[in-house]
N, C-alpha and C positions, 0 to 999 in steps of 0.2 A: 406198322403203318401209323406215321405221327398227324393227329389234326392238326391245318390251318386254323389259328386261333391268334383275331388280330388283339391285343391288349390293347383299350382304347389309350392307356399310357404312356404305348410305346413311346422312345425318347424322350420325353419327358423327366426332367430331375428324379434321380433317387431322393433326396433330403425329402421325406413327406410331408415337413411345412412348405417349402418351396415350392415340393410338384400341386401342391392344393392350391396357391398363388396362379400356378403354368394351366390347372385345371380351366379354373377361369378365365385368363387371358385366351386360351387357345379357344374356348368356346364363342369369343367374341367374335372371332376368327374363321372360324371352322366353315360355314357355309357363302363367305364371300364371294362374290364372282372371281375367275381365273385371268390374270391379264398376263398374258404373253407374249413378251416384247423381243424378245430374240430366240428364236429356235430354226429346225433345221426339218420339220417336215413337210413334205413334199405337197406344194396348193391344188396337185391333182389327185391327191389321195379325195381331197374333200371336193372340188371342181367334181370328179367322176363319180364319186360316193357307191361305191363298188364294194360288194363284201369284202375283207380279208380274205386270204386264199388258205392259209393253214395255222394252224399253231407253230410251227419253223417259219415258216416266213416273216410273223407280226412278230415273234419273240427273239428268235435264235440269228437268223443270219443276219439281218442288220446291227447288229447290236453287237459295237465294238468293243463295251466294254464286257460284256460277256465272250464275244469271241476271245480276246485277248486274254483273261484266265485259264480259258480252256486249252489256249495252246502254251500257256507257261508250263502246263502242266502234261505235256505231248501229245496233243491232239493238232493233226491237218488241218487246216482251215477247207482243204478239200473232203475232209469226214464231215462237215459243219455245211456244207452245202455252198461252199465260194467256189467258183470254177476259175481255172487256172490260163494265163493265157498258152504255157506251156502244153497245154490238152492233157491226156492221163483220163483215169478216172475222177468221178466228181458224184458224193455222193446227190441223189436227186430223190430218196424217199423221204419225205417231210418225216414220216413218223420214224425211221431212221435217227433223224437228227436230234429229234425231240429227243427220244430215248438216249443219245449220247448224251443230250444236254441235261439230263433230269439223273443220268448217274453219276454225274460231277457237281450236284445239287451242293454238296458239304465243303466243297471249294468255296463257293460264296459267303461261306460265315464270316459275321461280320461286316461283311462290303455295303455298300450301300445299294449295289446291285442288287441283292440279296432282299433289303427293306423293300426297293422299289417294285420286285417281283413278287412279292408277297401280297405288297398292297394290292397289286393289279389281279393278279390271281384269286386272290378274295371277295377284296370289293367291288370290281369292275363284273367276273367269272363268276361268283359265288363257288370257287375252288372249297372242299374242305379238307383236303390231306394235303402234306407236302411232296414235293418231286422227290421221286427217286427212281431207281430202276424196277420196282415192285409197281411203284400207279404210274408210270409211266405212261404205257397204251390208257391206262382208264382216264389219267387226267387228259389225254389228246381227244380222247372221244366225245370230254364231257364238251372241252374248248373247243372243237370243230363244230357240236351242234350249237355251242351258243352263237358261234363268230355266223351260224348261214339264218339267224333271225335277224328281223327288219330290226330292231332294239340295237342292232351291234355293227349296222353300216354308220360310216367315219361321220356324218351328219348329225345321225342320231346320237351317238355318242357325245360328239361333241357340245352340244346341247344339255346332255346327261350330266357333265365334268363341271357346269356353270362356265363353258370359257368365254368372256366377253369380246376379247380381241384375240389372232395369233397372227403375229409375223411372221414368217418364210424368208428366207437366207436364198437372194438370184443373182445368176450372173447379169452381170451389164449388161451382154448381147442377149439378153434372152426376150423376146415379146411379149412374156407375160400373158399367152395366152389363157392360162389356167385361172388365172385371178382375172380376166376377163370374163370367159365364161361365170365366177361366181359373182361377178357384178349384176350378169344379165339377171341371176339367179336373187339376185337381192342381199348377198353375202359381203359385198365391196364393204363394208365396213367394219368384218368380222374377220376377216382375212386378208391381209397388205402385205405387199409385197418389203423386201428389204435390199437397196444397193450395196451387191460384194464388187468391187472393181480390182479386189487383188492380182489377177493374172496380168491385168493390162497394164498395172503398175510396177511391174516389174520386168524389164525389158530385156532380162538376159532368159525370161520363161521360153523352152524349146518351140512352141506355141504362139507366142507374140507375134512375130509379123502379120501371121495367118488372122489371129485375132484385132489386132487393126485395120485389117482390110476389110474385118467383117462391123469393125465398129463405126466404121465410115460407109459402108452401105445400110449401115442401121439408122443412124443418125443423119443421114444427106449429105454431111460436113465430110470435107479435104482430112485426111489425116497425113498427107504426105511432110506438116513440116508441123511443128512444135507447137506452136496457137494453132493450129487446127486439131490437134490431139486434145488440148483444153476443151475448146469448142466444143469439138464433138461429145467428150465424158461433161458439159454441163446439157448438152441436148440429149442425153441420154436419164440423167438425171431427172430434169425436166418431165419426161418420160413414166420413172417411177412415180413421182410428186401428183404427176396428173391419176395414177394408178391406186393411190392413197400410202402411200409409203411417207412413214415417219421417220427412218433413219439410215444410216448407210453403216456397215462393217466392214472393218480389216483387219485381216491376220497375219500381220506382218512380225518376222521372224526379229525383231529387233524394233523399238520406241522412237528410232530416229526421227525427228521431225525437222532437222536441220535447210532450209530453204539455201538455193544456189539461186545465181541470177538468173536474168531469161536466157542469158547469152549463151551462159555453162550448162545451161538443161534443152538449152535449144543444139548446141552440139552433140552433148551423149545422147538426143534424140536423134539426132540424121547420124551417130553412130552407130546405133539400135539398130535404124532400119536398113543400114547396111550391111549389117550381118557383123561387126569387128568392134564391138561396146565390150570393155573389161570389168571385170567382177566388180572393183572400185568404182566406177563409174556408175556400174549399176544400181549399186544397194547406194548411192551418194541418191541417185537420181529414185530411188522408190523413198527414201527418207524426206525428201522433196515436194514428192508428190504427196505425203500425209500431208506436208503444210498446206498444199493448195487444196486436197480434200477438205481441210477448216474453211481457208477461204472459201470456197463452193460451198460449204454449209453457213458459212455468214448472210449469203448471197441469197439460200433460196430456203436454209431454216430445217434442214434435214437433223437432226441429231446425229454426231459422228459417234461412233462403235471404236474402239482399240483392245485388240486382244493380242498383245504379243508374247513371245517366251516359251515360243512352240515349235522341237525339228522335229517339223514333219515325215514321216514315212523314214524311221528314222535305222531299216531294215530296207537297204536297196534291191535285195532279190526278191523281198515277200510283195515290195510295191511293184518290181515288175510282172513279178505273178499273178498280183490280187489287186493290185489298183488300191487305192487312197482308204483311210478309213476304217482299218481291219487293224487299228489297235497298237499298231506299231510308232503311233507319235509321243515324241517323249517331254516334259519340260526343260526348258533349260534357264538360267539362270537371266534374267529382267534387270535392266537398270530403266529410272524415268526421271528422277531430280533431274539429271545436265540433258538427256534424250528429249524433253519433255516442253525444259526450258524453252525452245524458240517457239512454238505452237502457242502456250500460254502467254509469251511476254507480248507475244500478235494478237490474239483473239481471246485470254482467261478472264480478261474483264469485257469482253465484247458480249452487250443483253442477246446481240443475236447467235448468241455460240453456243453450244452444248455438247461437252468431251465426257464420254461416259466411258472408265480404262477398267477392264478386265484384267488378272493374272493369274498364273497359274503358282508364280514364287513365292509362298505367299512369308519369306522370311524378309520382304519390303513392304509388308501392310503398314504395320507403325513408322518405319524409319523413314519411307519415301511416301507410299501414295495420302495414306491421311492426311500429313501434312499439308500434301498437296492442294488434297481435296477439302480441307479445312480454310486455306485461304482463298484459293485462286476463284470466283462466280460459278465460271461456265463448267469447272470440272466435277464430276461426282464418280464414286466409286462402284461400277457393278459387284454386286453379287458374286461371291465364291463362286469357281467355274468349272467346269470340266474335272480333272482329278481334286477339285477340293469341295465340291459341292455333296460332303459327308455330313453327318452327323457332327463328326466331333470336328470338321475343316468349317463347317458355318460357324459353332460356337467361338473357335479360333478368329474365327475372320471379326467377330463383334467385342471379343476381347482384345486385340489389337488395336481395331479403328474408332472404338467410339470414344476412349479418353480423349481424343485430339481433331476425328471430325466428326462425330456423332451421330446421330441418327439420320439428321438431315441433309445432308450430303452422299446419300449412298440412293441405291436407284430401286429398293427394295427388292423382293426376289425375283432373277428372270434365271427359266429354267433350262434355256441351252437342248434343248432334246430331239434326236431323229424321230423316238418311242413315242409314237402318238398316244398310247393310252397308258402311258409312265406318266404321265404330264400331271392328274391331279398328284400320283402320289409324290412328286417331286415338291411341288406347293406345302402338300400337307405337313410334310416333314421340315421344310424351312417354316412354318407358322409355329409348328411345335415344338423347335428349337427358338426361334425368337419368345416365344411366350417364358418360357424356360430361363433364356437371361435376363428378361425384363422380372420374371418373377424372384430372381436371385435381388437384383436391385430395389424392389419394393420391401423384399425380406431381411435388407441390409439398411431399410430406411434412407435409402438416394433419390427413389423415386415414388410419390405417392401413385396409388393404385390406378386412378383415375388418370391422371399421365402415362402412367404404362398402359390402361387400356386405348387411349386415344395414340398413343403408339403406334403399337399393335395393328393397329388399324390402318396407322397410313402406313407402315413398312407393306401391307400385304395388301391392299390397293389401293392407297393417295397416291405414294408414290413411285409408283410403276407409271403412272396415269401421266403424272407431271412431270414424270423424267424424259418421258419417251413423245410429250409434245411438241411438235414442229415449232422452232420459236418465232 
């Protein structure tokens, strides 16, 4: 039985003049508020503030990135507690799942999964040993009595973590009731809503028609013909803005921002809705729509999200199985210099624009997006994402981009996470790698001390704060 034992070093430089340098940076750091500008948990976790229900639930089944090691490694996603649409069996003892998931504990060396779970299990849990198949039941017993104390409903925690703001990742058609209820609750400030309109913008989605019909009963507006499809996604917008929503995101499969006339997008729309729109037509006409997503945020000051260079579900029988999300999306290779062109040469100098572009490639950090993000106003570079938001893919990401856009042009860290109480350690880990290359830089004499700590400071909240302001 090995003790949990966090090193307050962790990640931090080896060089011992350096990590003494990252000592102190990180301390400036260390207890800042959490600002949380893009993520993906659910505003009814906190609207309801409901215990957790088990240690596999908060830990094991959502969590794609742990599911997905465990089945590289031959495990079911049906042992893991996903139920299949196929029916079968499906494992349903939490403590079950736990115990699978704690004797494949030594799969995660190294990962950043790994870091994250540590953290939380520690710091959050007061966990003192590590998973394995040995504490397995003890560690479940010890995390079931914490998760049913008041201390450990989604409220209280969240409170606990310092998190100032958190955004939530909603569909168009959704109402928003949740972020409702926490308005009534006094919360409207501390939790906003985020516009995803991906489905609707893609017209060959199996989905689509059905989902237009619903966006024109949401919004009052006509959607039968091509400006009233406009219409309706700025009345819906509208909608979020009044909700306190700072920005909108999309995860479109490809950068295209290439604008068509009204003419040529007013026809593969009443293609669309006729059911006989070709693949060409389609992915012309979602490349389209990013450009008018800019306009629309010219218009009412939403900050635009771009996260492309992602096939989805990228295992067609495990997504007819298991539904989206379980690990099977893969990167694929990103272009933006020529993709990128028409959006910037329209709105990269426009004060009311703000393109914040995530990737997952990250072998176009230096060659394409710095650049980019170096000249052009309105663009800035999010934060290492989804497969790079490691250890060593952050420091990657600051050796790439700062020769060319520097510090101030990136949107400081946002943490991308379904894991609601993954969240601090995800912060802590990107402060204590930023502190790490700024301390490299004061200890190479580039950067005086006092610039790296006033750094420091706004990478990890000026500028989340200032990125993510409605302009």
């Amino acid at each position: 039985m090995r003790p949990l034992l966090l090193d307050d070093d962790r990640a931090l430089p080896a060089d011992p003049a350096t990590r003494a340098v990252a000592r102190t940076l990180y301390q400036e750091v260390r207890d800042l508020p959490l600002v949380c500008m893009h993520g993906h948990v659910d505003a009814a976790v906190l609207a309801q503030d409901r215990p957790f229900g088990d240690p596999a639930s908060l830990f094991v089944v959502p969590d794609h990135y742990l599911l997905r090691m465990l089945v590289s490694q031959g495990a079911d996603l049906r042992e893991l507690g996903v139920p299949s649409t196929r029916g079968g069996a499906v494992e349903t003892d939490p403590r079950e799942i736990w115990r699978r998931f704690c004797s494949g504990w030594h799969l995660f060396r190294g990962t950043p999964t790994r870091y994250w779970i540590e953290h939380e299990l520690a710091d959050v849990f007061g966990v003192t040993v590590h998973p394995s198949a040995e504490t397995a039941d003890a560690l479940y017993d010890h995390l079931a009595e914490q998760l049913a104390k008041p201390d450990f409903l989604p409220k209280a925690l969240f409170e606990r973590f310092n998190i100032e703001v958190l955004a939530t990742t909603d569909s168009p058609l959704s109402t928003l009731p949740d972020h409702a209820v926490l308005r009534e609750q006094g919360w409207g400030e501390k939790v906003i809503p985020t516009f995803r309109p991906d489905a609707l913008l893609h017209v060959d989605h199996e989905h689509w028609r059905a989902e237009i019909e619903q966006l024109a009963e949401l919004s009052g507006v006509d959607t039968g013909t091509y400006a009233g499809f406009l219409d309706a996604l700025r009345a819906r917008r509208r909608t979020f803005v009044e909700a306190g929503a700072l920005a909108t995101d999309h995860g479109h499969l490809g950068a295209d921002t290439t604008p068509l006339s009204d003419e040529e997008a007013a026809r593969v729309y009443a293609a669309a809705l006729a059911g006989d729109v070709v693949a060409s037509d389609a992915a012309a006409f979602s490349g389209h729509m990013l450009h008018e997503m800019a306009r629309m945020s010219c218009e009412d000051g939403l900050v635009m999200q771009l996260h492309p260079g992602v096939l989805r579900n990228h295992d067609s029988d495990a997504h007819a199985q298991f539904g989206p999300d379980r690990g099977f999306d893969i990167p694929v290779a990103a272009e933006f210099t020529r993709n990128l062109r028409p959006v910037l040469e329209s709105f990269g100098r426009d004060p009311r624009f703000r393109l914040i572009v995530f990737t997952v490639d990250e072998t176009i950090y230096a060659r394409e997006l710095a650049p980019l993000a170096g000249v052009y106003p309105a663009m800035r570079l999010g934060a290492p994402w989804w497969f790079l938001d490691t250890p060593d893919g952050m420091r990657r990401f600051r050796e790439a981009i700062t020769d060319t856009a520097g510090f101030y042009n990136t949107t400081g860290f946002v943490d991308d996470t379904r894991a609601f109480v993954s969240i601090p350690a995800r912060h802590d880990l990107a402060r204590r790698i930023d502190a790490g290359f700024l301390a490299r830089l004061v200890g190479e004499h580039r950067l005086p001390m006092d610039e790296a700590v006033e750094t420091i400071r706004d990478l990890t909240y000026t500028l989340p704060k200032e990125s993510y302001r409605r302009r």
